[in-house]
TIRO-8180 format. One record per atom (N, C-alpha, C, O): atom name; residue number from 1; x, y, z; residue in three letters. Coordinates in Angstrom, 2 decimals, always signed. Layout:
nulo: CA&lose: NUM&u: X&v: Y&w: Z&sepa: ALA
...
This chain:
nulo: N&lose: 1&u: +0.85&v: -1.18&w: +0.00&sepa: UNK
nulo: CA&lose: 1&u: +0.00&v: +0.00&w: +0.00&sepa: UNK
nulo: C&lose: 1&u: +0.89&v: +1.24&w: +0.00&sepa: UNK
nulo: O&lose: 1&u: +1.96&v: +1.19&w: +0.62&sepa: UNK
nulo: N&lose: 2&u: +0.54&v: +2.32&w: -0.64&sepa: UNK
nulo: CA&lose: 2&u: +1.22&v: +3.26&w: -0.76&sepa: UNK
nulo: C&lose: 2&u: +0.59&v: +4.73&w: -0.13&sepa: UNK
nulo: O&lose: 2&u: -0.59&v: +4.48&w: +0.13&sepa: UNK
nulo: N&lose: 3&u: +0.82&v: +5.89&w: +0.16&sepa: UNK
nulo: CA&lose: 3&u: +0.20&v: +6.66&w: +0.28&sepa: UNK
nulo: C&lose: 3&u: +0.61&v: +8.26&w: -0.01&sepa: UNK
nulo: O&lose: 3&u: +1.77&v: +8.55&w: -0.30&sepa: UNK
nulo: N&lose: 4&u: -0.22&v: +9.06&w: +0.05&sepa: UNK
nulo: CA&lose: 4&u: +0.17&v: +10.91&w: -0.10&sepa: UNK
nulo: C&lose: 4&u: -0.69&v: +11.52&w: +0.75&sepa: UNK
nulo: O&lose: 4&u: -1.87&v: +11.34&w: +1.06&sepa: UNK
nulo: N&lose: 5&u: +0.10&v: +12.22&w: +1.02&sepa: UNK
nulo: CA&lose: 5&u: -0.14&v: +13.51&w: +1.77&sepa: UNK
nulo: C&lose: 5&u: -0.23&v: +14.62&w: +0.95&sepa: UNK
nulo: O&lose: 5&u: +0.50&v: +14.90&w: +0.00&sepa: UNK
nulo: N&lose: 6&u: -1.42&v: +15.41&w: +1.52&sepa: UNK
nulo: CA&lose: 6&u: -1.74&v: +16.57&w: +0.39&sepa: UNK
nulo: C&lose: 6&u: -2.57&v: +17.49&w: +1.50&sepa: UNK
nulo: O&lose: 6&u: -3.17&v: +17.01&w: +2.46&sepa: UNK
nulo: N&lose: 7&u: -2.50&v: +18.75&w: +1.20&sepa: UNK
nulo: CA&lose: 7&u: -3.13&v: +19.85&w: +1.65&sepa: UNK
nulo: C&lose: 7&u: -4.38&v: +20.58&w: +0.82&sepa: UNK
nulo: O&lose: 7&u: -4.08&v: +21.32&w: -0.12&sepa: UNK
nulo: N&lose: 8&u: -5.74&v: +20.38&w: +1.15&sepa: UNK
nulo: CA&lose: 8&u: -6.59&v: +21.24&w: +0.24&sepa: UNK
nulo: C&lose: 8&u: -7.86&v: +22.20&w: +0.56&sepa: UNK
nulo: O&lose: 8&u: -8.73&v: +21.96&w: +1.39&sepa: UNK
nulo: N&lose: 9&u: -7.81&v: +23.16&w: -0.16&sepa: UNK
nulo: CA&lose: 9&u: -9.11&v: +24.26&w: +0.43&sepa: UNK
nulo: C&lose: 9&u: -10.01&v: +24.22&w: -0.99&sepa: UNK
nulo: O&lose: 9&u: -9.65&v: +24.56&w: -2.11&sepa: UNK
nulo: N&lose: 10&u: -11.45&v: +23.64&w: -0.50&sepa: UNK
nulo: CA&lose: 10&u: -12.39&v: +23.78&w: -1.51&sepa: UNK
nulo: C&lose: 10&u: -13.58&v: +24.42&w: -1.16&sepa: UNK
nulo: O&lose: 10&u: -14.09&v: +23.96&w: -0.13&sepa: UNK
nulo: N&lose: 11&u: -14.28&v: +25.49&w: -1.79&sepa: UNK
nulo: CA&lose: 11&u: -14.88&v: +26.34&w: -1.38&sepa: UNK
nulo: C&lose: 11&u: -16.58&v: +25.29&w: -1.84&sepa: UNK
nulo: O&lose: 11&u: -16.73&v: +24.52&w: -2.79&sepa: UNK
nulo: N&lose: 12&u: -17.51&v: +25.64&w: -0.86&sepa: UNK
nulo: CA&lose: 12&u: -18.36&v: +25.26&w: -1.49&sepa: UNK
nulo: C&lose: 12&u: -19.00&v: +24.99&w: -2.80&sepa: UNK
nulo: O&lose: 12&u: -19.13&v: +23.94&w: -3.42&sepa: UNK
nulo: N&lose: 13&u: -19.45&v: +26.47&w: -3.11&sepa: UNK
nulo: CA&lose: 13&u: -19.13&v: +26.26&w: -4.69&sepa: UNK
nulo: C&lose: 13&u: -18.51&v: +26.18&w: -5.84&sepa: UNK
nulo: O&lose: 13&u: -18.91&v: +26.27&w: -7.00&sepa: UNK
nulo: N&lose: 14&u: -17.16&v: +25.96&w: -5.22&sepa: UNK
nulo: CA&lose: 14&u: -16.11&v: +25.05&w: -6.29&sepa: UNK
nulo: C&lose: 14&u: -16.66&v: +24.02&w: -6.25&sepa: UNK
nulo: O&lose: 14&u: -17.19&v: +23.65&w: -7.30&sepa: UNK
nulo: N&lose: 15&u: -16.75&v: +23.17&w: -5.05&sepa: UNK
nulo: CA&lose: 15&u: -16.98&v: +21.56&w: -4.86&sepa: UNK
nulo: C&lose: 15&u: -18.50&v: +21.12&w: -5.82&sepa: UNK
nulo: O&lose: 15&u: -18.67&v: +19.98&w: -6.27&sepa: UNK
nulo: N&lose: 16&u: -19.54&v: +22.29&w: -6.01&sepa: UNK
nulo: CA&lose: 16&u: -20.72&v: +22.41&w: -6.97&sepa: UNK
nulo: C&lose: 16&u: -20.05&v: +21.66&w: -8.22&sepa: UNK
nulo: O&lose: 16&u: -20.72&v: +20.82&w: -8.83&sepa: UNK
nulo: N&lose: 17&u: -18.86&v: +21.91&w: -8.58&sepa: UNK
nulo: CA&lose: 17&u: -18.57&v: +21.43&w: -10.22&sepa: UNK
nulo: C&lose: 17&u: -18.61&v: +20.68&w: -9.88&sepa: UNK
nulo: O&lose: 17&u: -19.81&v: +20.42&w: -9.80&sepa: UNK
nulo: N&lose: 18&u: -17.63&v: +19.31&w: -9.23&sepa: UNK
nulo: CA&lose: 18&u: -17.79&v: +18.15&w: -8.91&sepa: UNK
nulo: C&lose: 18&u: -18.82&v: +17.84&w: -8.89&sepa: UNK
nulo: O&lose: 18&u: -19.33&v: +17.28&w: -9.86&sepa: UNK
nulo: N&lose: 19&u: -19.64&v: +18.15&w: -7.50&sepa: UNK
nulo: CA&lose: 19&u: -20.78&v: +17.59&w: -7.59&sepa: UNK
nulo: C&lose: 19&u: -21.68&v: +17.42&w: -8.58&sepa: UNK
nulo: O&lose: 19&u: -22.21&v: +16.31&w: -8.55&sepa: UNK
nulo: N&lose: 20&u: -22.10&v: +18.28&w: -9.61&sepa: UNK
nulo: CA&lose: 20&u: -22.73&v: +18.45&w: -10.29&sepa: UNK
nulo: C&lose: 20&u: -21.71&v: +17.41&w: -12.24&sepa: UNK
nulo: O&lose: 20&u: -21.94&v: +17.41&w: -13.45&sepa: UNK
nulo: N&lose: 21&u: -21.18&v: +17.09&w: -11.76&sepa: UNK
nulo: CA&lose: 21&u: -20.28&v: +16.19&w: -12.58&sepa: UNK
nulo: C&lose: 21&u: -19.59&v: +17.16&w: -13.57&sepa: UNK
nulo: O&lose: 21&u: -19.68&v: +16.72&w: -14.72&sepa: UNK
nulo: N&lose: 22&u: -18.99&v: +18.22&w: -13.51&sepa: UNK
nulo: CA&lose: 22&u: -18.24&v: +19.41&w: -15.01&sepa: UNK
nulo: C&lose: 22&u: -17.40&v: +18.89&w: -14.37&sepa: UNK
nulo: O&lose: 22&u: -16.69&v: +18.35&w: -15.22&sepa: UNK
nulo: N&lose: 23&u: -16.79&v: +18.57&w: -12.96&sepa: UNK
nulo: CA&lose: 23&u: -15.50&v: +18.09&w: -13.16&sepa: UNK
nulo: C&lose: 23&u: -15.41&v: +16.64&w: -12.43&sepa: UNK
nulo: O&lose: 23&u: -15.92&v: +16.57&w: -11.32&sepa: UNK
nulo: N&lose: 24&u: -14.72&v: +15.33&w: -13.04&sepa: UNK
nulo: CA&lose: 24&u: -14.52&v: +14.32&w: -12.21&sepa: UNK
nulo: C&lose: 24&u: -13.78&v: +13.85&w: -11.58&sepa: UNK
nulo: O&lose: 24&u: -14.04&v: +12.88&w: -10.86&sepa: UNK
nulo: N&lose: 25&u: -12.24&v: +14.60&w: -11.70&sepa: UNK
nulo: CA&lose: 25&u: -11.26&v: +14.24&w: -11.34&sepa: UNK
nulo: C&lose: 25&u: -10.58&v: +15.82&w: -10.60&sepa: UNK
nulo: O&lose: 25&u: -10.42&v: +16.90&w: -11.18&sepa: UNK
nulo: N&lose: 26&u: -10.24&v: +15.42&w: -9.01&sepa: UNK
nulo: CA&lose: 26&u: -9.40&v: +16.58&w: -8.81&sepa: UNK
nulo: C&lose: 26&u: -7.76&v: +16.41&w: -8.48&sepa: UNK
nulo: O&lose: 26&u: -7.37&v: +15.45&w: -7.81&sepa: UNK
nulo: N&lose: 27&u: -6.76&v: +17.48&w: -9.04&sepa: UNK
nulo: CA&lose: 27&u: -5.36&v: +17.46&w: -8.72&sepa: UNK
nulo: C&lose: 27&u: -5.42&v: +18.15&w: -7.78&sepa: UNK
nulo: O&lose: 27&u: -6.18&v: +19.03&w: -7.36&sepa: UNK
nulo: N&lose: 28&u: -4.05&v: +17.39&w: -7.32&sepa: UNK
nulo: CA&lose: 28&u: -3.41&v: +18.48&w: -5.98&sepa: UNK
nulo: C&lose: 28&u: -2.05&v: +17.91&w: -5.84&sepa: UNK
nulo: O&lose: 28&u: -1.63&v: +16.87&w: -6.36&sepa: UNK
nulo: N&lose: 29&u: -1.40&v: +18.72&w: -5.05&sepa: UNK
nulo: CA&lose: 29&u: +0.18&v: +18.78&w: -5.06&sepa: UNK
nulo: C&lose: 29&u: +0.47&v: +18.50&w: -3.92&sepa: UNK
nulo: O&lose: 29&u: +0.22&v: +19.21&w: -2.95&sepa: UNK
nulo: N&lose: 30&u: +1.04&v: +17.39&w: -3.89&sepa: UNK
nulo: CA&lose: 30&u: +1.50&v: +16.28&w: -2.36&sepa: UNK
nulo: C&lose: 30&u: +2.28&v: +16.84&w: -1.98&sepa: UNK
nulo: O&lose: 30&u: +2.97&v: +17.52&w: -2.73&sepa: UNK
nulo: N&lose: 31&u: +2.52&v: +16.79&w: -0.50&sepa: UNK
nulo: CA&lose: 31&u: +3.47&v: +17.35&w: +0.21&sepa: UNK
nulo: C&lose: 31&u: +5.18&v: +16.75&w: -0.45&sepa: UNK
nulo: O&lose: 31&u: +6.19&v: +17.23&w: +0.07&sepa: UNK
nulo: N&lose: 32&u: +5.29&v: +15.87&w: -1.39&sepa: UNK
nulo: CA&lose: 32&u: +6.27&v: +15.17&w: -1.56&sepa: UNK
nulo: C&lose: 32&u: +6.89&v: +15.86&w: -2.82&sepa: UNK
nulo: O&lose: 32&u: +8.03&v: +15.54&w: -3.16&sepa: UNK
nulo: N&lose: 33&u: +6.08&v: +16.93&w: -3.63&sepa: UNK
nulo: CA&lose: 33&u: +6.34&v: +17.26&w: -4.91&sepa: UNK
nulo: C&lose: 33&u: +4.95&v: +16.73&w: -6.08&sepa: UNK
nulo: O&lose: 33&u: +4.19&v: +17.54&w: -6.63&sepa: UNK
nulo: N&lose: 34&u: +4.89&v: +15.38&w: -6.22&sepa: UNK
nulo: CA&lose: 34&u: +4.14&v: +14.63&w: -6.87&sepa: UNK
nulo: C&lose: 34&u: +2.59&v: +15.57&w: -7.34&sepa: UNK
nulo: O&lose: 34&u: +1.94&v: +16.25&w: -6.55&sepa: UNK
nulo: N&lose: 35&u: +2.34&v: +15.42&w: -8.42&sepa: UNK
nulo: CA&lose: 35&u: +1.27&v: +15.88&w: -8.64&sepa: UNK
nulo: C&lose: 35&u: +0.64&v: +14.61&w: -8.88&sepa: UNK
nulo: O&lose: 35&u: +1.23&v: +13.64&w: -9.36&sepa: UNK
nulo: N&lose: 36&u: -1.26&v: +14.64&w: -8.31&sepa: UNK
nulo: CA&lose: 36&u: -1.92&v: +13.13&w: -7.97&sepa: UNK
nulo: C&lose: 36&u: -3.53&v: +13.63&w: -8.48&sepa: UNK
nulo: O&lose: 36&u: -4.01&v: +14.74&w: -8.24&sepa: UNK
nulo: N&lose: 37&u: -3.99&v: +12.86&w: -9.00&sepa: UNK
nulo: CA&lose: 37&u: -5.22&v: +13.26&w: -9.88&sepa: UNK
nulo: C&lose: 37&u: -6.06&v: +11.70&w: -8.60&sepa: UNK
nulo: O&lose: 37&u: -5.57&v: +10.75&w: -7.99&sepa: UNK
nulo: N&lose: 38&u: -7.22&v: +12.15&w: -8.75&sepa: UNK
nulo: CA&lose: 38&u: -8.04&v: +11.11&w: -7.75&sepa: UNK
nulo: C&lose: 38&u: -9.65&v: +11.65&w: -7.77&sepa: UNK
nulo: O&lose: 38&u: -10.13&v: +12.78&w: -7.77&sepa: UNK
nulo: N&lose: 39&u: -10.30&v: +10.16&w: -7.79&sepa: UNK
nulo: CA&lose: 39&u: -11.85&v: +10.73&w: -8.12&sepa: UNK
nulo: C&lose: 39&u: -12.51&v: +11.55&w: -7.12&sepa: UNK
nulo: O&lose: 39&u: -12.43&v: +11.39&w: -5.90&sepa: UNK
nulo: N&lose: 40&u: -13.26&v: +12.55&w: -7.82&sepa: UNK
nulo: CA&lose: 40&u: -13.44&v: +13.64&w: -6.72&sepa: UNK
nulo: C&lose: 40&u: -14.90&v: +13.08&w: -6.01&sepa: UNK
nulo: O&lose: 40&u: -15.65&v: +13.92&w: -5.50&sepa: UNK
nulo: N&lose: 41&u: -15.20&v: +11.91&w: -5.99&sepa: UNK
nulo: CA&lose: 41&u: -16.29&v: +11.56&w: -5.02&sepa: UNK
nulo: C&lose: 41&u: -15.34&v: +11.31&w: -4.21&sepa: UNK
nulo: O&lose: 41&u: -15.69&v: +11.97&w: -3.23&sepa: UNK
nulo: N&lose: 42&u: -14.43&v: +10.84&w: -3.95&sepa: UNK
nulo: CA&lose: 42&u: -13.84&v: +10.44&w: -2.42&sepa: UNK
nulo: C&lose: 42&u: -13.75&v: +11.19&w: -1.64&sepa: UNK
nulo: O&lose: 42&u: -13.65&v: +10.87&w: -0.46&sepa: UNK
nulo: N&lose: 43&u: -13.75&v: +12.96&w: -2.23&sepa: UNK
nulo: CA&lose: 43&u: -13.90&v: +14.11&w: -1.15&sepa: UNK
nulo: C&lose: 43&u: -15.53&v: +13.88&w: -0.73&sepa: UNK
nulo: O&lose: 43&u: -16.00&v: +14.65&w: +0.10&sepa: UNK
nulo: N&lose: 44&u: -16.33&v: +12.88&w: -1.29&sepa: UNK
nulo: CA&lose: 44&u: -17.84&v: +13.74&w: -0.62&sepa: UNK
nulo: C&lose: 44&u: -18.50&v: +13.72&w: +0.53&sepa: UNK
nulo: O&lose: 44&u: -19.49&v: +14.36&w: +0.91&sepa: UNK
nulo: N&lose: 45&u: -17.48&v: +12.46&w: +1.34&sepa: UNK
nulo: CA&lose: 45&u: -17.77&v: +12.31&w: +2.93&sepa: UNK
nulo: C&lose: 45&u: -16.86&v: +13.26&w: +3.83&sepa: UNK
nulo: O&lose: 45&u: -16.87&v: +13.27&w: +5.06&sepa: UNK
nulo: N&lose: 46&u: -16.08&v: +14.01&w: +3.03&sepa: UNK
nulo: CA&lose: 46&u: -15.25&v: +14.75&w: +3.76&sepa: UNK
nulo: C&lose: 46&u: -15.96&v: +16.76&w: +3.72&sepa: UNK
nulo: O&lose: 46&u: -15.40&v: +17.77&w: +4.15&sepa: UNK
nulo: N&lose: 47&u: -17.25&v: +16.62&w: +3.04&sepa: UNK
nulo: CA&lose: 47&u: -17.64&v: +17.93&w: +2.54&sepa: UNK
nulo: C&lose: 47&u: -18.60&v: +18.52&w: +3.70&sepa: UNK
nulo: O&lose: 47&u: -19.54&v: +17.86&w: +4.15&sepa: UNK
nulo: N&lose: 48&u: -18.27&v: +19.82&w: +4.13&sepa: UNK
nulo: CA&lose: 48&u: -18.78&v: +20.47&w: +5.38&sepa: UNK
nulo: C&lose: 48&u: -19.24&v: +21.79&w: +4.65&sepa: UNK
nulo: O&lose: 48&u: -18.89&v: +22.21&w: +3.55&sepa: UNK
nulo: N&lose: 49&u: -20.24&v: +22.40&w: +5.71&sepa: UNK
nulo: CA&lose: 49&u: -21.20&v: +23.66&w: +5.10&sepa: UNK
nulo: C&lose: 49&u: -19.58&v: +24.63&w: +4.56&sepa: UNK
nulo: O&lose: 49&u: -19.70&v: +25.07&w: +3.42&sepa: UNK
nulo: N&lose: 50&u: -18.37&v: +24.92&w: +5.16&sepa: UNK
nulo: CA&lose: 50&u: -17.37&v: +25.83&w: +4.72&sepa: UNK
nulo: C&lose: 50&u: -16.30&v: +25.34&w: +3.53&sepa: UNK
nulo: O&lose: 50&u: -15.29&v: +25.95&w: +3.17&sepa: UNK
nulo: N&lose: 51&u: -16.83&v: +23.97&w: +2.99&sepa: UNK
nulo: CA&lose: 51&u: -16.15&v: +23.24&w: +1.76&sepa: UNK
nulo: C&lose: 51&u: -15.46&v: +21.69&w: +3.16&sepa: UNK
nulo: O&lose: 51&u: -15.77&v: +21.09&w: +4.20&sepa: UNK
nulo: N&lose: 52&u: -14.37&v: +21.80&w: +2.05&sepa: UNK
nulo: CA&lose: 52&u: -13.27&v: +21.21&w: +1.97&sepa: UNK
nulo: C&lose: 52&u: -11.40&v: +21.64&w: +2.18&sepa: UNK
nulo: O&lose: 52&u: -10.35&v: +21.72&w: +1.54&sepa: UNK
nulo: N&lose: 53&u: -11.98&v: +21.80&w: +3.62&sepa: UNK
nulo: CA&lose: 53&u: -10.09&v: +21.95&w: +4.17&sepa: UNK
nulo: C&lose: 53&u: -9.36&v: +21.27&w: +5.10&sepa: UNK
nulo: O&lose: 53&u: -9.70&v: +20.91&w: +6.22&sepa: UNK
nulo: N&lose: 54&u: -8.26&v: +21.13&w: +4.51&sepa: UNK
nulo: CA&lose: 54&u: -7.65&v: +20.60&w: +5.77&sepa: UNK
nulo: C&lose: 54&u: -6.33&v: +19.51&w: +4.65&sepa: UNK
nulo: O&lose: 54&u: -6.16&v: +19.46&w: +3.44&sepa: UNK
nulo: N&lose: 55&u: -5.71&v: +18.87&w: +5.74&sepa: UNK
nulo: CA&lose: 55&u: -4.51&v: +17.81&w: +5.36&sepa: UNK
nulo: C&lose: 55&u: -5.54&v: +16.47&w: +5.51&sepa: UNK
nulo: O&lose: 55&u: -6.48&v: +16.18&w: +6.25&sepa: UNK
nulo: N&lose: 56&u: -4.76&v: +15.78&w: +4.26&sepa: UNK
nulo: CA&lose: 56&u: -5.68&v: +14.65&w: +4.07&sepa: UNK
nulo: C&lose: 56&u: -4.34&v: +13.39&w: +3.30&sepa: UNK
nulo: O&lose: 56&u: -3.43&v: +13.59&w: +2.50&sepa: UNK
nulo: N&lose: 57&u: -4.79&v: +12.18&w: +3.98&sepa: UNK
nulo: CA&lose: 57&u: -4.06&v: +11.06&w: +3.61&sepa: UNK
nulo: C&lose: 57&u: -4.55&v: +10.20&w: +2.42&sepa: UNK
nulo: O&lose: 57&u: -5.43&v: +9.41&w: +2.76&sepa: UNK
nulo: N&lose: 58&u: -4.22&v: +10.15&w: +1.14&sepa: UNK
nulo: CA&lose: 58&u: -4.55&v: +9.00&w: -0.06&sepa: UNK
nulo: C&lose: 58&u: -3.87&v: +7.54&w: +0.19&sepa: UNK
nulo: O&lose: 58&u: -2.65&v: +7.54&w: +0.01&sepa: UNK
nulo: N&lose: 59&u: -4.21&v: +6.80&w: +0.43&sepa: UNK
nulo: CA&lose: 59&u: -4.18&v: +5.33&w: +0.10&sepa: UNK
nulo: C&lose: 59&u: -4.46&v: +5.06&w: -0.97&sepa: UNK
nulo: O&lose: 59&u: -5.58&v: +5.35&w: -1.41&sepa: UNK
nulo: N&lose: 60&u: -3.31&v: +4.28&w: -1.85&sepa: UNK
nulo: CA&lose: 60&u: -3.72&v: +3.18&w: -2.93&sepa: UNK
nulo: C&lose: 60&u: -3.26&v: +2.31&w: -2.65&sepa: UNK
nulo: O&lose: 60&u: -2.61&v: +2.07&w: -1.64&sepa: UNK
nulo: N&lose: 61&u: -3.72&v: +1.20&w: -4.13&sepa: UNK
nulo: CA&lose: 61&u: -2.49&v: -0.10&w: -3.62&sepa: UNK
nulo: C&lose: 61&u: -1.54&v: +0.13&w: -4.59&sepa: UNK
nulo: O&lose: 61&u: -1.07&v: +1.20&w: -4.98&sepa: UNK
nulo: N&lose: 62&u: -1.30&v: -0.97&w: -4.93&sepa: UNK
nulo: CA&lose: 62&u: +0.32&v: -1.04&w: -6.25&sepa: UNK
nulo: C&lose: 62&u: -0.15&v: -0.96&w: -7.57&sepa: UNK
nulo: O&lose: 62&u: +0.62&v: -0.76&w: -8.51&sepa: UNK
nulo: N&lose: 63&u: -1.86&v: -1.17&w: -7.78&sepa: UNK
nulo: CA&lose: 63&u: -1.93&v: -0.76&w: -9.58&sepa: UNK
nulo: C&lose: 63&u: -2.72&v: +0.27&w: -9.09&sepa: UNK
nulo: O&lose: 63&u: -3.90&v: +0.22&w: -9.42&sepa: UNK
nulo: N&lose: 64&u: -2.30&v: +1.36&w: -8.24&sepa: UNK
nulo: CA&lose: 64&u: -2.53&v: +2.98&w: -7.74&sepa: UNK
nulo: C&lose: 64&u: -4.14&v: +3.23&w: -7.86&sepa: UNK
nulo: O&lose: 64&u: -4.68&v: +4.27&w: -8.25&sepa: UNK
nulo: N&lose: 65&u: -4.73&v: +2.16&w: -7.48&sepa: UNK
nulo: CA&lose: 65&u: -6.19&v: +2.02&w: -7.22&sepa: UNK
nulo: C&lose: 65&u: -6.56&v: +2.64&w: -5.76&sepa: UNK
nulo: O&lose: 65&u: -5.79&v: +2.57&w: -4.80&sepa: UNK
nulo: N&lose: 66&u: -7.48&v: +3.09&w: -5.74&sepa: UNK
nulo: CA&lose: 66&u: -7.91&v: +4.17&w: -4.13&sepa: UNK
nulo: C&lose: 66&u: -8.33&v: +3.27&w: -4.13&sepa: UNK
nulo: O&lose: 66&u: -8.85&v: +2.48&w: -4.91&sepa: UNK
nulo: N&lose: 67&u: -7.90&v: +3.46&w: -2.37&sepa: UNK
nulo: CA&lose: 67&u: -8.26&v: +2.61&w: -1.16&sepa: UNK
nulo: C&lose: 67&u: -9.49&v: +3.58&w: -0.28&sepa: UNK
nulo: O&lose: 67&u: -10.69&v: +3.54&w: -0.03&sepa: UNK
nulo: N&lose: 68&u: -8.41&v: +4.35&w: -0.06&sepa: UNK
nulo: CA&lose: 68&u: -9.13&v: +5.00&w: +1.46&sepa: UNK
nulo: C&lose: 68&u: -8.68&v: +6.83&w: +1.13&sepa: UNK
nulo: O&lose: 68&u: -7.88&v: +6.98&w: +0.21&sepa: UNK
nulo: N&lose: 69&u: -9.11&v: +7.96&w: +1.76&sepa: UNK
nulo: CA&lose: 69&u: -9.07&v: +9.32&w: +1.90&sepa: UNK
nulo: C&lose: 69&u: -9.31&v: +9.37&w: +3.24&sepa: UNK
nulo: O&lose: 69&u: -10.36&v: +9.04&w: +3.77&sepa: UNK
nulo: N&lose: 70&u: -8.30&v: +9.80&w: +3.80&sepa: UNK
nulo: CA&lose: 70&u: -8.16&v: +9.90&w: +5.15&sepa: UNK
nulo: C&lose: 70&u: -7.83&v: +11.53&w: +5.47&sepa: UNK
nulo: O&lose: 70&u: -6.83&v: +12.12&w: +5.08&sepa: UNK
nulo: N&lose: 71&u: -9.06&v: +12.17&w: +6.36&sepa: UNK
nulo: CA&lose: 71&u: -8.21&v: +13.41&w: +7.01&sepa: UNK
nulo: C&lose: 71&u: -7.50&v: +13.02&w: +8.18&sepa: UNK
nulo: O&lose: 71&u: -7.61&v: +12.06&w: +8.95&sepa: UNK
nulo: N&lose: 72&u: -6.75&v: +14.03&w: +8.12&sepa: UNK
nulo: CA&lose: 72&u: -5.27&v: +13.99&w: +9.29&sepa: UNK
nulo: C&lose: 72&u: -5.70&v: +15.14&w: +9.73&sepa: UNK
nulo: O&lose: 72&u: -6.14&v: +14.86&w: +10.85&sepa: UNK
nulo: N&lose: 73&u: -5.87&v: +16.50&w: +9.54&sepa: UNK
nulo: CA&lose: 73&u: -6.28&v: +17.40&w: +10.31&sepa: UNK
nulo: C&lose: 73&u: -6.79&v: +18.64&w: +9.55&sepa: UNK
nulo: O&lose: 73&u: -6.84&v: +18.72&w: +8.32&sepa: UNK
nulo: N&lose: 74&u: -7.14&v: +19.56&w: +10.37&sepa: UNK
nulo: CA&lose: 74&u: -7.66&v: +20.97&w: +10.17&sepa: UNK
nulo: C&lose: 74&u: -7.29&v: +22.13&w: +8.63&sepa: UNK
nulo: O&lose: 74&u: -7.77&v: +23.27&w: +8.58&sepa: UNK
């Protein structure tokens, strides 16, 4: 299993595109350098009335299939 660390702020109605499917995939820039593309339903248990913020953990396995989206904090 592998994982990333990433930092992200999504405003409510940014997260509207997603939701609303204009966008399906979101990037973000791992604390490691790595740029990581990942389906943006895995943010939708993580979505609060002020969006989407905070440090968050990606799990895959070895053919870089999501596992798990884990927040780590604030």
């Amino acid at each position: 299993m592998h994982d990333v660390i990433f930092t992200i702020s999504i405003t409510p109605e940014a997260y509207l595109q997603y939701y609303r499917g204009a966008a399906k995939a979101v990037i973000v820039k791992a604390e490691d350098g790595r740029r990581i593309r990942f389906p943006a339903q895995a943010l939708q248990s993580h979505i609060k009335p002020e969006g989407i913020h905070g440090r968050f953990r990606l799990l895959f396995d070895k053919n870089n299939k999501l596992i798990k989206l884990e927040k780590l904090s604030s």
